[in-house]
N, C-alpha and C positions, 0 to 999 in steps of 0.2 A: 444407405439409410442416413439419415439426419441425424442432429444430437438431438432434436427435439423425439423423433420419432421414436428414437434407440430408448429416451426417457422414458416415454410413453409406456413400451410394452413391457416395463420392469415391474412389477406388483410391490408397492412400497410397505414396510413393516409399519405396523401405528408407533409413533413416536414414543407411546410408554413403552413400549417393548427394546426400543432400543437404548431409553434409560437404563430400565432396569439390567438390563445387557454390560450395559458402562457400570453400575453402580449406583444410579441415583436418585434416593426414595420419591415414593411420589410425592411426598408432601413437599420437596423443592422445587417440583416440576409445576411448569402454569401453562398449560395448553392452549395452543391457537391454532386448533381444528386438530385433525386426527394423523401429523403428520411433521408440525413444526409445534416448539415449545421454547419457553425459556426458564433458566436454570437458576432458582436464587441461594443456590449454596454460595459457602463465601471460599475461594480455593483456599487450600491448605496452607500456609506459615512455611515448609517445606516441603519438596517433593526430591527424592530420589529418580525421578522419571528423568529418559532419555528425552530431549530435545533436539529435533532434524531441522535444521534451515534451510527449502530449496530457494535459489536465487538463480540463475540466469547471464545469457553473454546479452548483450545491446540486441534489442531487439530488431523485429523487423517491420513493418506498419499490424501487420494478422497478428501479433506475438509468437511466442516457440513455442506454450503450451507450458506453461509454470505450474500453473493450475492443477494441470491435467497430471502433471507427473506427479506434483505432492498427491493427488487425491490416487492413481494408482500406485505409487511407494505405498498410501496407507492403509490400500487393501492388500496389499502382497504382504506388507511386514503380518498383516494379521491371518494370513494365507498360511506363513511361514511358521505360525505358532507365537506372535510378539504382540502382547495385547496391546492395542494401538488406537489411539483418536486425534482426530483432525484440529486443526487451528487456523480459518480461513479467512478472511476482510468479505465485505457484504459489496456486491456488485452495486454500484453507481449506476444510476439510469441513462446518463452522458455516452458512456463509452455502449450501454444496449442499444440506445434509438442512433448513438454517431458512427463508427468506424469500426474498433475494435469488438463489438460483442459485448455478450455477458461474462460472467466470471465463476462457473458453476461449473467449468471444468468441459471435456469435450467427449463423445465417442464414449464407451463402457468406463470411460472416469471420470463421474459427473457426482456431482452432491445434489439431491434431490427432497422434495419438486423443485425440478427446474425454473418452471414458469415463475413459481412464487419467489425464490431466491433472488430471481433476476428482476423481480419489478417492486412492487411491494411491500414482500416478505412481511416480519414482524412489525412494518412501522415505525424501523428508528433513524432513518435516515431523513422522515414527515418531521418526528421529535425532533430531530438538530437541528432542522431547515427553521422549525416556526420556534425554537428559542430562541437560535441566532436572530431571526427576524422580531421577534417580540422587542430582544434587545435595541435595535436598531428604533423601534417606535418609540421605547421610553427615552432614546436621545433626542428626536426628533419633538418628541412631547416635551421635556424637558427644556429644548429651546424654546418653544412655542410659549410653554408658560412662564411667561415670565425670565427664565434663563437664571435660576437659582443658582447655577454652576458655574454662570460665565464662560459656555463652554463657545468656543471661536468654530463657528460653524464652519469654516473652512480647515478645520483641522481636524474635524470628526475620521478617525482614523479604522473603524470599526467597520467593516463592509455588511450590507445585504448577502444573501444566496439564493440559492435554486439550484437543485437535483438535475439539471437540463445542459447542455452542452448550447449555450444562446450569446455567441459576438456583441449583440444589439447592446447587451447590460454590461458591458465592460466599462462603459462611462455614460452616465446616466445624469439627470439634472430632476431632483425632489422639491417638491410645492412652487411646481410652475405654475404661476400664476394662480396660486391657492392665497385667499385673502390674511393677512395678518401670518401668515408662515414663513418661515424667513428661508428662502432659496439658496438651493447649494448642491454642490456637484456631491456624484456618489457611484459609488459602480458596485457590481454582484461578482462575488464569486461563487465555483461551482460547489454546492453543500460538501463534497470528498475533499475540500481543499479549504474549509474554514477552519476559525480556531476551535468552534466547539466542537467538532467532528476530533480534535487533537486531543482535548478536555475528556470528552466521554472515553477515547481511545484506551489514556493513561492514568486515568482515575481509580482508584482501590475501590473505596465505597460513597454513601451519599455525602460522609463529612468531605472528604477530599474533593469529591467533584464539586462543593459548595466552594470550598476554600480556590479552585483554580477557576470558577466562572468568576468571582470577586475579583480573581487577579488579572483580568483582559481589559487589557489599558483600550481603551474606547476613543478620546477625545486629549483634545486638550485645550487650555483655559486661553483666554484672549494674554494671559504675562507668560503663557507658555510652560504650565504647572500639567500635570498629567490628571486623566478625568479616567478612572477604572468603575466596571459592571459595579461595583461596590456602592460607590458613592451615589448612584442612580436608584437602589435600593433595588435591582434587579434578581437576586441570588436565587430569591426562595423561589420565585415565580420561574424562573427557567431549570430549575432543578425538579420542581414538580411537571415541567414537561418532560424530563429528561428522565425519569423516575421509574419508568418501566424499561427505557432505554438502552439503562445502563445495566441490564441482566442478560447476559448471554443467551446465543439461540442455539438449539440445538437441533440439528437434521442427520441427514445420515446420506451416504452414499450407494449407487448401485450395487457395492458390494456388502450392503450394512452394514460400514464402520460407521462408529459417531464423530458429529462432525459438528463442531460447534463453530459457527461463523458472524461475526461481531464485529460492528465497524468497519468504515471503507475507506482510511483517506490514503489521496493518491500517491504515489510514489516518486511521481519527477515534478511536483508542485506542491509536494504533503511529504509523511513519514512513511507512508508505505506500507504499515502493519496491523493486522488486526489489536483488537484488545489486549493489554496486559492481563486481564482478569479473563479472557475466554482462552488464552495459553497457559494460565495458572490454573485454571481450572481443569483442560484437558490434561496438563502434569500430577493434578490430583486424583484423576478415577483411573488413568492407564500408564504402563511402562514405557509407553512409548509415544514421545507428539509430533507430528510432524506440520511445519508450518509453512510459510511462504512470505515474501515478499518482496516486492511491484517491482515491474521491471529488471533492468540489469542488475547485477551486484555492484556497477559504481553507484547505483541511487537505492535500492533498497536494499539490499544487506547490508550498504555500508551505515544505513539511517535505524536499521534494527541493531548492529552492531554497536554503533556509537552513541544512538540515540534511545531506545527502548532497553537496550539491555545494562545500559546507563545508570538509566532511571529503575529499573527495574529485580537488578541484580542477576537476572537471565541468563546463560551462557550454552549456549548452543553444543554439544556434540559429536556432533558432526554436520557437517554442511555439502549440499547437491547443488554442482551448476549445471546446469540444464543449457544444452546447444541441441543444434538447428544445424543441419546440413546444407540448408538453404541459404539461412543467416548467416555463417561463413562462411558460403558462397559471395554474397552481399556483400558483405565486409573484404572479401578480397578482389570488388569489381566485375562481377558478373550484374548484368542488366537485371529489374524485376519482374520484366516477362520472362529470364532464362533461367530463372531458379531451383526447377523441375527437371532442367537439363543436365545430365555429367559433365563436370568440370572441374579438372581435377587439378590445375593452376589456379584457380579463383579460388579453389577452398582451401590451398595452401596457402597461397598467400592471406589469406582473412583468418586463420588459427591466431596470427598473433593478439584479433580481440581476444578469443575464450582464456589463451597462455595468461594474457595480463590479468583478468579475471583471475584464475586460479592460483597465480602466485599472487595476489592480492590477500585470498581466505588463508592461504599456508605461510606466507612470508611477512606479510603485516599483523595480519590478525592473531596466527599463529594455534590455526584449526585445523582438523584434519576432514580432508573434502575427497571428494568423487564425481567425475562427470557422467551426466546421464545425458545421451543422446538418444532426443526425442524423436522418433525413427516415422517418416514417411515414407511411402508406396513409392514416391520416387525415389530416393534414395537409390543407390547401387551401393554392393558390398564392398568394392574400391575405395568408393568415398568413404564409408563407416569405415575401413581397416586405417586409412590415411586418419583420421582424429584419431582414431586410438594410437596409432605407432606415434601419434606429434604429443599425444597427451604423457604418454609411457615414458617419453622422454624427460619429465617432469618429475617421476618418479609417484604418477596418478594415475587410477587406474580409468578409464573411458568404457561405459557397457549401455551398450543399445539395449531400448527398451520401448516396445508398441503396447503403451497401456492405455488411448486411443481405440485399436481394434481388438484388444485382448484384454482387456481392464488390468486389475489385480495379476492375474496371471502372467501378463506381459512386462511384469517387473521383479520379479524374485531372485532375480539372479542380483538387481541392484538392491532388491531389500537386506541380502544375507550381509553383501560387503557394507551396508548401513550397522547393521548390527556390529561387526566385527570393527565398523571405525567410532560408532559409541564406546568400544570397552575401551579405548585407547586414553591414554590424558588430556584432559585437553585444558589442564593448571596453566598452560602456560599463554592461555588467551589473554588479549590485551588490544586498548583501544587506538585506532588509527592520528588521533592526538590523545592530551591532558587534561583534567579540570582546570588546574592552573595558568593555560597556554592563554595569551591574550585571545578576542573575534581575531584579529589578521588571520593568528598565529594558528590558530583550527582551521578556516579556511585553506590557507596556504598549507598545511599540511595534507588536506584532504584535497585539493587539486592537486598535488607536485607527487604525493605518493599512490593514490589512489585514481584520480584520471591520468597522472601522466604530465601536467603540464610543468611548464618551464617557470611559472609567475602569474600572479594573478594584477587585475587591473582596477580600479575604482570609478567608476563614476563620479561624478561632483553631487548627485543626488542621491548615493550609497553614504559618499564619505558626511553628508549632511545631518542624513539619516543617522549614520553610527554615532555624531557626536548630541544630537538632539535624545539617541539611547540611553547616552552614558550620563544623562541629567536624569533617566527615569528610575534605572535600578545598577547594579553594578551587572554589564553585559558580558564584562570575562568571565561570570562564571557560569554561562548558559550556553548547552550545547549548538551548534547551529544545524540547520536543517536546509542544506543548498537546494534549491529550485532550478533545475537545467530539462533539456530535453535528454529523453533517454534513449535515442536512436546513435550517439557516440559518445567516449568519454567527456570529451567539448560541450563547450556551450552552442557549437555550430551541428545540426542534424546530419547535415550533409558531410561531416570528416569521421567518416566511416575508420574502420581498423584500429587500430592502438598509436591512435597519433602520440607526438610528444610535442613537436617543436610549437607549440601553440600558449596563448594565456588566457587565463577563464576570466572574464569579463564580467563583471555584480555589478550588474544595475540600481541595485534597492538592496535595501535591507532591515523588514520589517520587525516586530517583537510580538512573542504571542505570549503573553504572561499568563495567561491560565495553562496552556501545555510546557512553558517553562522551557520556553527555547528561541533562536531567533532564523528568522527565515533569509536565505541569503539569494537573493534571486538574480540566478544569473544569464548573461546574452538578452532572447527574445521572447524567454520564457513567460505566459501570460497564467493567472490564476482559474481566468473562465476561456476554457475552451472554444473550441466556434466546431460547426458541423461540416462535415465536404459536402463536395458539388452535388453527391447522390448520397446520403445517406443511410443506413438499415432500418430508420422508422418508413424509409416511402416505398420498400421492400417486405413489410408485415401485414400481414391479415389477420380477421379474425372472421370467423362464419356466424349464422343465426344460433348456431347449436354452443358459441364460447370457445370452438376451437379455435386454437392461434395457431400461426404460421410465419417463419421466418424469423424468429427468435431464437439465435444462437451465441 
């Protein structure tokens, strides 16, 4: 049976029923239809509630099923007697129509409707796309008339976007041959990867999201002076698109937990994490949150660790890495037709990803963690005994869990040792760099302790970039936000396992002053995706009757 099919035949609760389930009157709930809503309570000042971080080893091109595992942890903890709600990022329509899928979770651990979560949903990902873009026209207007600004149209540093995974808009040429418009290069990136998707992410409320749309440095002037959202008189008008935006949505899961899911930007070219305010939120109404984020934990937990919990003051209680019997198969040299096959050398040798991984969360960060292996059909109990005895060695515990074919139920064994590593301390967490530490000085911290590498490299148009920064605002004091592939700690896709002897290479290094960090982009890392040779949109149906197909 499919995920979609599996979705199908689950009879969903009405969306006030699962409010009111959470705690939360009707007069904060605003309904969009009889099954998704969003939330205009403001979270709590403090919360006592336990916070779950699932993260992940390097993945594999299908992922390991992150998703899947935070969303059954969060029916089993509530299985197990632990009132519990969700905190999930809003599927991107890139990763459904290209490669990867949707993000609503797989098999009996899905957040539901599916269909709407993974395409549409509330509409806020339309909001970022046409504020970003609004912005983008009053720069364009702005030169056109007259150029009040003096802004040097080749320095327009503010991109376009689009929800689409599309190569074509990576470098693009505006008012071609449009009479009296002054010509100039420009290129899109994908909406999960803008700054205002960063803005809405980290935003408290409508003051704050005004104050960081003002601070998105845009342009800059022909003497080479900085042009921000501000001085174009843009604030009000993209906040009132962004207006309904910024209110958490709430759904729920096969197993009716609540599940509020909020924002989407990506993880190995973005931060990785849902909303600040839809994790404050769910730490508001329940004991327990459980959240996620993208990809491995050298790209997002280390981006919610250093960067969202930063900003945020957040700190996690315990933390789940999520492997892949498969994926350590990969990682130790097995081919990706033979990943279904037993091979019990391939997955030894490939453990040293997941090891690095977990002394990362315990030995850097200084969290206390637990691995969940996320158990496929192929799978032999050899293989699953081998990660446990290599994890136990570590002094971690490793527990299989099919919450895929058994939802909730297929994980209570990991919900209980969740509960028992919340009560533990976890005072002694601490960030992978300093506020204080210069840009090098975080990067090369976050490459040499957390990927592993030996030294980091500059470009001549990184180091251009950082010095043209340091004329905009003072950039040592702003987190950075590395842009790599997440298929190895490297900058390179292909150096599988827990390299070291390698150096991470930054190409760029841009500023995103309304999310209030700087982006460090490194290797071959691109903003806008492109699609493969076959794609999952030329795999989808839809019938006369509205049914879809092929949507996973």
């Amino acid at each position: 049976m499919t995920d979609i099919e599996i979705a199908r035949k689950h009879k969903l609760k009405n969306i006030s029923h699962i409010a009111r389930k959470l705690g939360v009157i009707k007069t904060d709930l605003e309904l969009y239809g009889n099954y998704k809503a969003k939330v205009s309570t403001k979270p709590a000042a403090k919360s006592t509630a336990k916070l779950i971080l699932v993260t992940a080893i390097n993945p594999t091109a299908a992922g390991e099923g992150k998703t899947t595992v935070s969303i059954g942890l969060a029916d089993a903890l509530n299985l197990v007697g632990a009132k519990t709600c969700l905190a999930l990022r809003e599927p991107s329509l890139g990763p459904v129509f290209g490669i990867k899928g949707g993000a609503t979770g797989g098999g009996y651990s899905q957040i539901l409707p599916m269909e709407d979560v993974n395409l549409h949903f509330t509409g806020d990902f339309h909001a970022i796309t046409a504020a970003n873009n609004l912005l983008c026209a009053l720069i364009d207007n702005s030169i056109f008339q007259g150029n009040p600004l003096n802004i040097d149209p080749e320095r327009v540093v503010f991109n376009r976007t689009l929800d689409v995974n599309d190569r074509a808009l990576r470098g693009v040429t505006v008012n071609h041959n449009v009479k009296d418009a002054v010509e100039h290069g420009e290129k899109f990136n994908i909406t999960a990867a803008c700054e205002i998707m960063a803005v809405l992410s980290l935003a408290d409320d409508v003051a704050d999201l005004k104050r960081r749309l003002g601070n998105v440095l845009v342009a800059y002037t022909t003497d080479g002076s900085p042009v921000f959202a501000r001085d174009l008189q843009a604030v009000d008008a993209m906040a009132i698109l962004l207006k309904d935006a910024l209110k958490p949505n709430l759904v729920q899961t096969i197993g009716g937990t609540p599940a509020f899911v909020h924002c989407g930007p990506f993880a190995n070219i973005a931060h990785g994490c849902n909303s600040v305010q839809a994790t404050k939120l769910a730490m508001t109404y329940a004991d327990y949150t459980v959240t996620e984020a993208g990809f491995g934990a050298d790209l997002g937990a280390e981006k919610f660790l250093d960067v969202k919990c930063r900003v945020s003051g957040l700190k996690p209680n315990a933390v789940v890495v999520v492997a892949t019997v498969r994926a350590l198969k990969l990682h130790g040299g097995a081919s990706k037709d033979n990943l279904a096959v037993e091979d019990l050398a391939a997955l030894n040798n490939g453990m040293c990803n997941l090891i690095r991984h977990v002394n990362n969360i315990k030995d850097v960060y200084r969290l206390p963690c637990v691995v969940a292996i996320n158990r496929f059909t192929s799978d032999t109990e050899r293989e699953i005994q081998a990660v446990k005895q290599s994890v136990a060695e570590l002094g971690i515990d490793a527990i299989c869990c099919d919450v895929w074919g058994r939802g909730g139920k297929g994980a209570t064994e990991l919900a209980e040792k969740v509960i028992q590593l919340c009560d533990l301390d976890n005072s002694a967490f601490r960030f992978a760099y300093d506020d204080g530490d210069s840009v090098k000085d975080k990067i090369f911290k976050i490459a040499t302790k957390i990927y592993g590498a030996k030294g980091v490299n500059y470009s001549e148009q990184a180091e251009k970039s950082l010095e043209a920064l340091a004329k905009v605002t003072n950039i040592n004091d702003l987190p950075v936000v590395v842009a790599k592939t997440q298929y190895s700690f490297s900058d390179d896709a292909k150096l599988l396992g827990a390299p070291s002897d390698f150096t991470l290479n930054v190409r760029d290094v841009e500023y995103r002053g309304g999310a209030g960090f700087l982006v460090v982009i490194a290797g071959s890392m691109l903003l806008m995706p492109g699609l493969s040779k076959t794609p999952n949109a030329v795999n989808m149906t839809i019938d006369d009757d509205g049914k879809i197909d092929g949507l996973y």
